[in-house]
Each structure stands twice: as C-alpha cells, then as structure tokens.
C-alpha positions as CSV (number, residue, x, y, z in Angstrom):
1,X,110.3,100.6,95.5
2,X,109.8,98.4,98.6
3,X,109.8,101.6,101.1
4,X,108.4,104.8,101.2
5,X,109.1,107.7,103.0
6,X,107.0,111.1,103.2
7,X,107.9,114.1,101.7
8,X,106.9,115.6,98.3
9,X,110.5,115.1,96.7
10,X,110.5,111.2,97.7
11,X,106.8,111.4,96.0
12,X,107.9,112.8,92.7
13,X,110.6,111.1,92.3
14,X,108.7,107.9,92.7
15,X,106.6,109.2,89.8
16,X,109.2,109.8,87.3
17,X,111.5,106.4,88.0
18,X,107.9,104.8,87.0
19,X,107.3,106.9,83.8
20,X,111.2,106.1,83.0
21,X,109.8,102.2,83.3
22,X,106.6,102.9,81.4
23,X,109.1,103.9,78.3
24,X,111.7,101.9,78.3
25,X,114.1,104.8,79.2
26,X,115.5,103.6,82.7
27,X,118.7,103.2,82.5
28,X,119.5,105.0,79.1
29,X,122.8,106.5,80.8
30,X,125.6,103.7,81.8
31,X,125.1,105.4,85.5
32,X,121.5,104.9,85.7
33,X,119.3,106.4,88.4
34,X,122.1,108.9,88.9
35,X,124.7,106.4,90.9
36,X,128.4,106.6,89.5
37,X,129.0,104.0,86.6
38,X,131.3,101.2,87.3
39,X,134.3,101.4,85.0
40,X,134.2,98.9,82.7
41,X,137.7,97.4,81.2
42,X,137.3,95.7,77.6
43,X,140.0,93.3,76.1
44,X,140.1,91.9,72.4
45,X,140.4,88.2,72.9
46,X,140.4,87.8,68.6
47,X,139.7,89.5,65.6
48,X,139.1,88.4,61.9
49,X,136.0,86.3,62.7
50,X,132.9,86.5,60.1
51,X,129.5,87.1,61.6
52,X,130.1,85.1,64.9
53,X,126.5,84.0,66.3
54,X,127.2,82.1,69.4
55,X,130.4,81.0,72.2
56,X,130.8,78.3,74.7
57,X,134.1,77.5,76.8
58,X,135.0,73.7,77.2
59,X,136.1,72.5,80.3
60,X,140.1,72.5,78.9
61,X,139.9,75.8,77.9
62,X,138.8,76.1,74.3
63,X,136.5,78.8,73.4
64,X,134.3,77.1,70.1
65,X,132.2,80.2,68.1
66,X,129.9,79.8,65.5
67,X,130.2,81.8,61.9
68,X,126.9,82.0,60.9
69,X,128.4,81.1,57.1
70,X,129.0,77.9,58.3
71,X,132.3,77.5,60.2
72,X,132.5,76.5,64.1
73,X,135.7,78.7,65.2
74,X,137.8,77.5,67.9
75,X,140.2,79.7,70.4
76,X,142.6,77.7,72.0
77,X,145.3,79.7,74.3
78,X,144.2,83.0,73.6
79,X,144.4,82.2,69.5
80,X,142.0,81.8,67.0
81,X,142.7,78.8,65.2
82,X,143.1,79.1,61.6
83,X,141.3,76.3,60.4
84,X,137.8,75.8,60.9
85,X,137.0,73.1,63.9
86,X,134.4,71.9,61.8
87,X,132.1,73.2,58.9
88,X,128.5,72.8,57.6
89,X,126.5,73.9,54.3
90,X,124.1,76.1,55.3
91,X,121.5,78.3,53.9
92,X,122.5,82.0,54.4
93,X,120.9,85.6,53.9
94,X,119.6,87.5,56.3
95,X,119.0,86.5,59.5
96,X,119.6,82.2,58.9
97,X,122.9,80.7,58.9
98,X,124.5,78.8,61.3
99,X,123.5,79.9,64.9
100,X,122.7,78.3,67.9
101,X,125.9,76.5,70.0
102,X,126.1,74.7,73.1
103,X,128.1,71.8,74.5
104,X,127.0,69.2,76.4
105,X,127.1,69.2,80.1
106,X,129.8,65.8,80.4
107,X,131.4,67.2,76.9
108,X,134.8,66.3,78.7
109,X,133.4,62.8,79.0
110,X,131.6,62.5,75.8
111,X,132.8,65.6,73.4
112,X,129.5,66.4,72.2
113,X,128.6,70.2,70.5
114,X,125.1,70.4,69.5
115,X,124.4,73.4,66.7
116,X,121.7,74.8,65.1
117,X,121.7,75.8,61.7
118,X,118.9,76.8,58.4
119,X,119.2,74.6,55.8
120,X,117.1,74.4,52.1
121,X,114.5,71.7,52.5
122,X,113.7,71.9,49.1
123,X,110.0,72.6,48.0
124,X,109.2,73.2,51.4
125,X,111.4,76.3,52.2
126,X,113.9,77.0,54.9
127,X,114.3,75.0,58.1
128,X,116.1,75.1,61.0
129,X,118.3,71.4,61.8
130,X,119.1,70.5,65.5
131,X,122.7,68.6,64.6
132,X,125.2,66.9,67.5
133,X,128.8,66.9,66.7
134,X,131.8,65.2,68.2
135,X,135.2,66.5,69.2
136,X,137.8,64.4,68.0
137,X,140.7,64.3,70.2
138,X,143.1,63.0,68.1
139,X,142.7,65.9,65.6
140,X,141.4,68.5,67.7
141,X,138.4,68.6,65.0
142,X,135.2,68.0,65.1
143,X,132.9,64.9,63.6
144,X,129.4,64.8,62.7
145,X,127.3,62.4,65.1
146,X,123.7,62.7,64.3
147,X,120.4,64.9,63.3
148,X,118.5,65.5,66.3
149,X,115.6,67.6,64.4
150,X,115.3,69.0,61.1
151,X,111.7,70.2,61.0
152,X,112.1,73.7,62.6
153,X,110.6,76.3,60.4
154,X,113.0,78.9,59.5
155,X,113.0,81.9,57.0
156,X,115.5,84.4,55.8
157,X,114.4,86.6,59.0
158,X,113.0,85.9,61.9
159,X,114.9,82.6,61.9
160,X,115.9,82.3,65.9
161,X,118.0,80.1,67.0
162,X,119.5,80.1,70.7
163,X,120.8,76.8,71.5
164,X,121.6,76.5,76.0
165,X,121.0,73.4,78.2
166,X,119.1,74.7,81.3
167,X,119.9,73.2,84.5
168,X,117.8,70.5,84.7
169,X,120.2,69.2,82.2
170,X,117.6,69.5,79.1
171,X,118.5,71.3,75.3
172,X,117.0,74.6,75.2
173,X,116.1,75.8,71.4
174,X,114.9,79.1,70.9
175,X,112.8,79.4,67.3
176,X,111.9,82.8,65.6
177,X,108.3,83.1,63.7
178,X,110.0,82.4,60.3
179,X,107.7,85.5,59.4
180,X,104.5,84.0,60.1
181,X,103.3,85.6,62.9
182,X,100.4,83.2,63.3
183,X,102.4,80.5,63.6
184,X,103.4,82.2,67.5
185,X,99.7,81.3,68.6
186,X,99.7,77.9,67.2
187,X,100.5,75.1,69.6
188,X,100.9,72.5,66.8
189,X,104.0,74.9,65.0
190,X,107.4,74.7,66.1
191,X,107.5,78.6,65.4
192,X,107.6,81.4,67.6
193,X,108.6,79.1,70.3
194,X,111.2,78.1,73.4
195,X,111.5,74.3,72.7
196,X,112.7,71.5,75.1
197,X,114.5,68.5,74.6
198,X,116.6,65.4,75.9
199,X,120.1,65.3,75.5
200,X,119.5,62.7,72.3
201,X,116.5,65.0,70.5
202,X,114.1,63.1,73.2
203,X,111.1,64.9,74.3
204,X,111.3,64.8,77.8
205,X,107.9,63.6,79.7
206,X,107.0,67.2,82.1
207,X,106.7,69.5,78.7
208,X,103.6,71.1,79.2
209,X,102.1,69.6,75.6
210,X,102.3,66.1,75.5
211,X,104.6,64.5,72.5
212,X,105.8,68.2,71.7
213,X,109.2,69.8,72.2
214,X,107.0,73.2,72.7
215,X,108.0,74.7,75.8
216,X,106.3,78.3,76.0
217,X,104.6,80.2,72.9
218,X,104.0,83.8,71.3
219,X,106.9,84.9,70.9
220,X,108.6,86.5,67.7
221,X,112.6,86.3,67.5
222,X,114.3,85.5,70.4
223,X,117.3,85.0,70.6
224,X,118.5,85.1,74.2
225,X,118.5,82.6,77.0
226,X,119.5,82.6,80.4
227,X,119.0,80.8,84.0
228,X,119.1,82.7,87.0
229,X,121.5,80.9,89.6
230,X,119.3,79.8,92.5
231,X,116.3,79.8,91.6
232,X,117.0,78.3,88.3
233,X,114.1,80.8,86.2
234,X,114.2,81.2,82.6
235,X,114.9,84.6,81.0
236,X,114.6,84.8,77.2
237,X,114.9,88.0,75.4
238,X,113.1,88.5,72.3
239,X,112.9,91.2,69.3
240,X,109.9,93.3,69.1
241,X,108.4,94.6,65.9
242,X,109.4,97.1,63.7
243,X,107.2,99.7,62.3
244,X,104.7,98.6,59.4
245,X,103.2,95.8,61.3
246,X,100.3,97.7,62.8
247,X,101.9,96.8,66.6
248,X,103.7,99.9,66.3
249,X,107.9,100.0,66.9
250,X,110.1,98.6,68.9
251,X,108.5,96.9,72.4
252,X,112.0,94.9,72.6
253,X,111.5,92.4,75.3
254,X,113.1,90.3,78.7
255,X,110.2,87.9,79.5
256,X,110.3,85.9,82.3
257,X,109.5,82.0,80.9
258,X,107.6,79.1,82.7
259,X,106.2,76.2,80.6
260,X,103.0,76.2,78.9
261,X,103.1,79.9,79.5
262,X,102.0,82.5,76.8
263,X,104.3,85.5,75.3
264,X,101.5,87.1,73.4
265,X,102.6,87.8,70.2
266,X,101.2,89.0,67.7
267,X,98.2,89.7,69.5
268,X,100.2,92.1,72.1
269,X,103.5,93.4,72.1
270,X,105.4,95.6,75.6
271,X,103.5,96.1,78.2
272,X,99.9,95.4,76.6
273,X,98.1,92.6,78.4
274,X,95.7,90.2,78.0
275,X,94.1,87.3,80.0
276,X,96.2,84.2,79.8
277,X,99.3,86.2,78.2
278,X,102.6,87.0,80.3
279,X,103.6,90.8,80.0
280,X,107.7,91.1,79.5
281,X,109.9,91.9,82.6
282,X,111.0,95.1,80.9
283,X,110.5,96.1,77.5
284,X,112.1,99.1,75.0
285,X,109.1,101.1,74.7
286,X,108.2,102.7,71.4
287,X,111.3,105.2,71.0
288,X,114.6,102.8,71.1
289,X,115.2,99.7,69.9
290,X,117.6,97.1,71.2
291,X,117.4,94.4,69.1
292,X,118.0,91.9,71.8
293,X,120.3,88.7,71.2
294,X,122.7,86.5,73.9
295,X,122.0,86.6,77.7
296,X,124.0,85.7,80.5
297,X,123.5,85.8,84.0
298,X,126.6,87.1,86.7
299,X,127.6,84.7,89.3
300,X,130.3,87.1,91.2
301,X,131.7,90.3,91.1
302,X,130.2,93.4,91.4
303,X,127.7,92.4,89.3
304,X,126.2,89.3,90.9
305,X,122.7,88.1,90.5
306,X,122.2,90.5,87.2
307,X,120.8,89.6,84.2
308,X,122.9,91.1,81.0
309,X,121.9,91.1,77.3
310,X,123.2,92.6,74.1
311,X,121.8,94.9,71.4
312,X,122.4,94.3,68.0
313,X,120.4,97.9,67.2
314,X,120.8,99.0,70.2
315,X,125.1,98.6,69.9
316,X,124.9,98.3,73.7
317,X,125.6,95.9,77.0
318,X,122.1,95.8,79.3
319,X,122.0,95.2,82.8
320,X,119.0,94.3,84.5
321,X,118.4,93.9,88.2
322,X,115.4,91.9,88.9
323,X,113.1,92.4,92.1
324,X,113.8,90.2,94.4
325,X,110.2,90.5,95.5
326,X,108.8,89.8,92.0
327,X,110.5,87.7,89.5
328,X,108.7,89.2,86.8
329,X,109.7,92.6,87.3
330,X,112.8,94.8,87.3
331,X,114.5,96.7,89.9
332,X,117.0,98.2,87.6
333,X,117.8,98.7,84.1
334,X,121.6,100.4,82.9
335,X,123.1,100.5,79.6
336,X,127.1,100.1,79.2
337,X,129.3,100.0,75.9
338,X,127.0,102.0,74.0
339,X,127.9,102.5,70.2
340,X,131.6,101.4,71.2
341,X,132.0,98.2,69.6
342,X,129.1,98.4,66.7
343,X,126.4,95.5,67.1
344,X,126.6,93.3,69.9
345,X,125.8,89.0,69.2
346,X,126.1,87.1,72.0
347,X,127.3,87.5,75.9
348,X,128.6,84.6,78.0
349,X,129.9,84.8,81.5
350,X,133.1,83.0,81.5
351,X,134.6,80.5,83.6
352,X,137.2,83.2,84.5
353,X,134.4,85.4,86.2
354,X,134.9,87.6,83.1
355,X,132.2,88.9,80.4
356,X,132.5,88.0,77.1
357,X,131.0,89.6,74.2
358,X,130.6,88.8,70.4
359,X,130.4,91.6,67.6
360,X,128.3,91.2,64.9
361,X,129.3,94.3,62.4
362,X,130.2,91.7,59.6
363,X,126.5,90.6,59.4
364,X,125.1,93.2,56.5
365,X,124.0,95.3,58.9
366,X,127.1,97.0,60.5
367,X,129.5,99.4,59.8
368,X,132.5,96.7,60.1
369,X,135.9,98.2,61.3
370,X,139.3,96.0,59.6
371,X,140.0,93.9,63.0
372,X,135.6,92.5,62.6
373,X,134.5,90.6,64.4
374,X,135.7,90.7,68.2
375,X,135.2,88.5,71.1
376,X,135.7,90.8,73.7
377,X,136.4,90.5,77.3
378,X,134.9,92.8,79.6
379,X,135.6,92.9,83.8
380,X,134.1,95.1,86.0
381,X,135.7,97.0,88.9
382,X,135.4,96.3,92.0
C-alpha cells in the first residue's frame, strides 16, 4: 500500500492483504480483493491441434504454433492449415519435444522462424537445438536455414524452452535444469538458465559472462518470458518444485530478471532469501500450484500495463499488477478462466489487442475434450 489511513479496520485489513501475499492466495477469486471481475469473452480460433507449445502472429496475418511432436502449425484466415508449415524429428516424452517459437523482428523482410526443439545426441543424452527456418513464399512452407546451437542440455522433464527476442532485438532462450539441479548454480552449464543471443546464434558482447550465452542463473523450468512496455524489464516465470525434493511443494514463481542476476534455485525456492539471490515477484506458496508456462504483457484495454501468465496445473489465466514503486513486487494478483479450458500453454497478446491462449490437454497430462487443443481468443470488457 502506498497510503495509510488510521482506523483499526484500515489496520487489519492491511494485515490480511499481506498474509494473502505471504501464501500465494491473493487473488484466488477472478474478482480479487473484493472488486467486480471484468467479464471475460473467450472465442475458439481452432481446434484439432496436438499438444501446441508456443504462437507468434506474422506481420500478414499468419498465426505459426508449434506441436511439440514435431509439426509447426500455421493459421491463415481464421483456418488451420492442414498441412504442417514445416516438420522436424524430434525426441518426445514428457516434457521435450518441439517447443520454443519466435520470429524474427524484419521476418517480413527476411522470413526467418527460429525454434527450439530436444533432439537424441546419442551417447550423450537429450539436448535441446536452437534451429532458424525460412518461410518460403512461393509455397507458403517453410525451409530449413541453419543450427544456431545444439548443445543445450535437455531431459525428458525439466526440458524448458521459451524462445522471445527482447527489445533490444537479441534471442531470448529459456532452459530448464534437465533434472540436475546443480547444474542451476553452475555458471559454466547452459542449464537452469535465461540465455542471450544475436540474431545469427552470436553471443552478443554486454552478457554478463564473457563468451557465454548465460544471461541470469538458478532457476528450475521456466518457461515464460515477457518485456514490460516502457521500461523494457524482463519477467520470466518459472516452475517450482514438487513434493519429494526436500524444498517442499509448489513455490511457483514470476521473477523479475536482470543479467548476471541469481534465481536461487536449488538452494532457495518462494520467498526464502539469501545474499546474492533475487527473491520472485510473487510466488504460489506451498498449497496451490500453477505450473507456470507463456507470459505476455497488455499494451491496451482495460488491462494495460499487466503482466498475464498461464497454469498448466493451475488450469487458469494470472494477472499480475506490478508496483509501480517497486519493480520487483506486486500490487495485484487475480486469477480468470479457472478449470474452464483444462491446462493452459502459452498466452500472446495479439496484434488485434486480443489475448490469445493455447491449451495443452493433449500433452499426457490432461483430460482432453474431442475439439483438443484450442487457441483461444479472449477480450476483455471495457
């Protein structure tokens, strides 16, 4: 709160919007603190779609999605294509597959898609390959181009793989612990990390380790990025763990990221803190579990300047209002769409103004209804 007025009600009520921070619990109504929910209308964009992992719109209009069996999707004119746009071998099971998507800032120049997929390196396991494609416009398909960076560490689990370019123009790649939570704490691993790179697999000259694509460290799965507008700060979300780990469940986090900065884990998880490690903007607390994926932030509308994330767990839309005083803190936390749509992927604010959300009940892990998996669209009134 940034003012106070006397009185014992103001007082107590102070006290239990802190204890509803302290467990993760703010916000576990779509109304929130008690104000009237905004009504939400939802639209199914497509159906039929196989585990879908990521979106991005193309300047002409195309929506591309990623399969995480191996297929890149494309929705042209409000209809899924039935061919694939283009399609990769990948390894699958679990959490790996094809993932990350993005397309490059002057893709109507230079048609370039950049993915992020696992992939069997032989003796050596599963790793995660940083691949550029190119959109053919003769066929409408795509081409491959070239291997950016095939020495990610990956795993069936805990296999990342976010894929943005941030606005200083730079690849953002988002890598999971591969189930080695050491490998978080270890500067010299490509695990458990945000990584940065040039447009061409480059490592550009201001990352905070010299010669390294390692951007920030200690983290354990995330899967989310997002860049506030105007002030251009990183927002990564990133999956807590589960019960068995000695960490205790779920500590789900947002975490505010600046380079060369540490996330902490394994060595603390929520709101435990340590010198030299960064403490999460808001985190799930012990009793719910979100399961955090895509991120998006809202440029108009009623919702402007908020920061929303999916659950995949959590089968929910989160909105999160940041202080404007602190950008490491939250104002505000609501939850919309709960246990409507199953487990929520991705969310991308569209060109349109519009939110657009991913299912993900075809993964395994769902409960997948005949029309899975949606890309929804979701507006907000006024």
């Amino acid at each position: 709160m940034n003012r106070w007025r006397s009185g014992r009600d103001v007082l107590m009520a102070a006290v239990l919007v802190l204890a509803a921070f302290a467990s993760g619990s703010v916000g576990a109504t779509p109304a929130g603190q008690g104000a009237a929910a905004p009504a939400l209308q939802v639209e199914v964009i497509a159906t039929g779609l196989e585990a879908p992992w990521a979106l991005a719109f193309s300047p002409d209009g195309r929506i591309f999605v990623t399969e995480r069996p191996g297929r890149i999707r494309v929705i042209a004119q409000g209809q899924l294509q039935p061919e694939p746009w283009y399609t990769v071998a990948v390894a699958t099971g679990g959490e790996a597959g094809l993932m990350g998507l993005a397309l490059h800032p002057d893709f109507a120049n230079n048609g370039y898609v950049y993915i992020v997929y696992t992939y069997e390196a032989g003796t050596g396991g599963w790793r995660n390959r940083l691949e550029r494609l190119r959109d053919d416009p003769a066929t409408g398909r795509g081409l491959p181009d070239v291997v950016l960076r095939d020495d990610i560490p990956s795993a069936r689990f805990h296999a990342g793989a976010r894929l943005k370019f941030g606005p200083d123009g730079f690849l953002y790649v988002t890598a999971g612990d591969a189930t080695v939570p050491a490998y978080a704490q270890d500067v010299t691993s490509l695990a458990g990390k945000i990584l940065r790179f040039d447009a061409d697999g480059g490592i550009p000259a201001d990352n905070p380790w010299p010669d390294s694509p390692v951007y920030a460290i200690g983290l354990r799965n995330p899967q989310g990025l997002a860049w506030q507008p105007g002030s251009a700060y990183l927002y990564a979300t990133d999956h807590g763990p589960g019960s068995g780990l000695g960490q205790g469940c779920c500590r789900d986090e947002v975490n505010w990221i600046r380079p060369g900065h540490n996330y902490g884990w394994p060595v603390i998880t929520g709101d435990e803190t340590r010198a030299g490690m960064e403490a999460p903007v808001v985190q799930s607390g012990e009793s719910d579990t979100w399961a955090p994926s895509g991120a998006t932030f809202v440029s108009a509308g009623a919702w402007a300047g908020s920061l929303l994330f999916v659950g995949l767990r959590g089968q929910a839309l989160y909105r999160v209002v940041l202080d404007e005083a602190d950008p490491g803190r939250a104002a505000a936390f609501e939850t919309y769409l709960k246990g409507e749509y199953g487990r929520l992927r991705d969310v991308v604010e569209g060109p349109d103004g519009a939110i657009y959300v991913l299912t993900s009940n075809r993964d395994g892990r769902g409960r997948p209804t005949a029309d899975d998996d949606r890309l929804l669209r979701v507006t907000v009134a006024p």
